[in-house]
Steps between C-alpha positions, in 0.01 A plus 500: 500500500661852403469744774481839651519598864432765693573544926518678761765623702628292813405772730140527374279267685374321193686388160346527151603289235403557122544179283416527142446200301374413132145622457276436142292798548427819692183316660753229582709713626302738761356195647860329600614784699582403789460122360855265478316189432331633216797535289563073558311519122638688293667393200831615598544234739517216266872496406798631635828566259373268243387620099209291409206540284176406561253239389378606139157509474283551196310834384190505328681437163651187618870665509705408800582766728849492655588812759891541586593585807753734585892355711367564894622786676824376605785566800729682374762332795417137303231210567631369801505891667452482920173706470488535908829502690553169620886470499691511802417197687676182495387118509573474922334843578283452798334760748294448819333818547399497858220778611508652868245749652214560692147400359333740282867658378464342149744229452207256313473756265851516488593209444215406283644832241867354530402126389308639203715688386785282489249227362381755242753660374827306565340133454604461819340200745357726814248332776398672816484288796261661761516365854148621536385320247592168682413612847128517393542186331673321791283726779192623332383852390373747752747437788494755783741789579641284792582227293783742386607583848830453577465335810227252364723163458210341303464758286916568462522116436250491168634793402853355469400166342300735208854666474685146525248363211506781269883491517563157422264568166711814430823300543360227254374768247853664479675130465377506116705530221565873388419838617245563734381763747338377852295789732465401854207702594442494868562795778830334591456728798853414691854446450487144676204438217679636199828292632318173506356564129864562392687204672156305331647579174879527562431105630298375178876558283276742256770772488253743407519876529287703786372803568255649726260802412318644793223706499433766747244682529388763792251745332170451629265597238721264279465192747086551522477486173668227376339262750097638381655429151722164575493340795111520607409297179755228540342143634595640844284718490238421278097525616627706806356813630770752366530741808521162711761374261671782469562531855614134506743539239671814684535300824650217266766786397582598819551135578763447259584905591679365861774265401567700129894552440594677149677353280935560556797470344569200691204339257697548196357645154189698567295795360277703762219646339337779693173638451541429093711820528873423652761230436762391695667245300809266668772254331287435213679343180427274204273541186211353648505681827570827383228422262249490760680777667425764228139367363405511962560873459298579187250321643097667503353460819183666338296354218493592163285512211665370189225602145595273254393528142531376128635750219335650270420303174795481272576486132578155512187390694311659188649295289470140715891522545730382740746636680766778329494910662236641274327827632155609634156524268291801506287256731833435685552879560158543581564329796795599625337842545297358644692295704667841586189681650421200694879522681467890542119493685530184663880298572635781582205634719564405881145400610594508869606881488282771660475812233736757556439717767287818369331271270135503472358152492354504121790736306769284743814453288591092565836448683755297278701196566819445367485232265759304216496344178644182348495445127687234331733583220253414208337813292159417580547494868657847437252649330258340686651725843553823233248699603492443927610843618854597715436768700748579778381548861626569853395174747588483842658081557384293761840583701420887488691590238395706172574508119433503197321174309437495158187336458457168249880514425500229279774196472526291229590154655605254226443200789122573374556460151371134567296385724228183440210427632506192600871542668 
């Protein structure tokens, strides 16, 4: 599928994506915005660097109709081009990524980013191992906040054999062949806890690399939010009265809140994150690490809207052809004007923004967010993002400070030259 893309910047507390693929007519087209799975049937997914012609059917006069298609848009770095960057890794790269911090600081949604990621985009093996995951299954859903007491031997007990359980599958998930990326999700609260995971896999003769990444947070408003959004529709929670369970949880954090200890430099390799905002980062080295190192800090903590849509209707779609870099129709045109007006009054319209102050409610001028663009390399996808407007504006950043953004600037990716449906 050929593409365009538009988003928004990290700071802005969604992301907008444009995606333009093949469309075969302005009607077509107005109705995929927005619409990736649409574009799964066009013609221009039906070969890929190949010249072929198709079938030759008969006209009314009995003639046999043969169309030629135009040699594929092709790399100009050669067939066997690394479209993502996947080089750097060797066949006995291992990580065991091992999360610490309070509940409700993030580190599922940490480490859930991380394995994707590296799944996605480096072909890398990642699995998340969440202790939590197998205390319900070992202990049941639902368990009170004094089942996380410290001083509750029970309680400590299952606690540790979840932890015991979910690290024997971790070790036998990292003894495969190859690379492969292992995230111990659990609080991992104390040193004598985060000791006894490491001698764990320093005894199993993996030889892996580790790392922790702890997550701190201490800003109220963040904290309340992210357990009405997370943690009060987990199985722990679920059916429950959410002021009672809400309450429960917070007594479950200050459980876990008496015997905490930060992570040190006695722990080895480790990233602190704090409040999504500061980084302390200690004796980290290797691809792989520093990998995860650098995509931690670019991380969103906010979500983002990503608009995808096809392009406008090309030449070549006219004609029934495949592949080749042929330009827009009028129809094609047509809609990226369209397409245009629809970024201007509504991506780049921040629907959570009061009006500026002075404003009266019906003349109100709407307050912008700042918002890119992706286009691949191909002309259509070009012209297709021609007429989206790049007006420069002053916008204060989520860490207070101010500059200038240049709305829609567009970059023309050639990793989205290609990229098929069914992939």
């Amino acid at each position: 599928m050929m593409q365009c893309m538009a988003t928004t910047a990290h700071t802005s507390p969604a992301t907008l994506q444009i995606m333009v693929a093949s469309a075969q007519s302005l009607d077509e087209s107005e109705a995929a915005v927005g619409l990736l799975s649409a574009a799964a049937s066009t013609p221009e997914h039906a070969s890929h660097h190949r010249t072929f012609s198709a079938p030759a059917p008969s006209n009314s006069s009995g003639l046999d109709i043969v169309i030629q298609n135009p040699t594929p848009h092709r790399l100009p770095e050669g067939e066997n081009a690394t479209p993502l960057e996947v080089i750097g890794t060797t066949a006995s790269d291992k990580l065991v990524i091992v999360m610490v911090g309070l509940p409700a600081t993030g580190k599922t949604h940490i480490a859930k980013r991380i394995c994707r990621f590296l799944s996605f985009f480096h072909d890398i093996p990642s699995q998340i191992f969440n202790v939590g995951d197998y205390r319900r299954q070992l202990c049941g859903a639902q368990m009170p906040s004094r089942f996380y007491d410290p001083t509750n031997e029970e309680g400590r007990a299952a606690r540790q054999m979840a932890c015991d359980t979910a690290l024997a599958d971790l070790v036998e998930y990292m003894k495969q062949d190859g690379v492969r990326v292992a995230a111990f999700d659990a609080t991992n609260s104390t040193m004598l806890r985060r000791r006894h995971i490491l001698n764990a896999i320093r005894s199993s003769g993996l030889g892996v690399k580790k790392m922790f990444i702890e997550s701190i947070c201490d800003q109220e408003e963040l904290l309340d939010e992210n357990i009405k959004k997370v943690k009060l529709s987990t199985p722990d929670y679920r059916d429950m009265d959410p002021e009672e369970a809400m309450a429960d949880f917070k007594q479950r954090r200050a459980e876990y809140m008496k015997v905490y200890q930060p992570v040190e430099d006695a722990d080895g390799s480790y990233i602190k994150i704090i409040n999504s905002k500061q980084f302390i980062v200690n004796n980290i080295r290797g691809y792989l690490p520093l990998k995860v190192v650098h995509f931690v800090m670019n991380l969103h903590t906010l979500p983002r809207t990503f608009f995808l849509t096809r392009h406008g209707q090309s030449e070549y779609n006219l004609l029934g052809k495949i592949g080749g870099d042929s330009g827009l129709t009028p129809a094609g045109l047509e809609y990226a004007r369209r397409l245009a007006e629809f970024a201007k009054g509504y991506i780049a319209v921040d629907p959570n923004a009061s009006p500026e102050e002075g404003d009266d409610a019906a003349g109100a001028t709407p307050q912008t967010r700042p918002c890119r663009l992706w286009t691949s390399t191909l002309r259509r996808t070009k012209e297709t993002a021609q007429f989206i407007e790049h007006d420069a504006q002053n916008y204060t950043f989520d860490n207070g400070e101010t500059g200038v953004w240049v709305q829609f600037r567009q970059r023309e990716r050639r990793n989205l030259d290609e990229l098929w449906h069914d992939v």
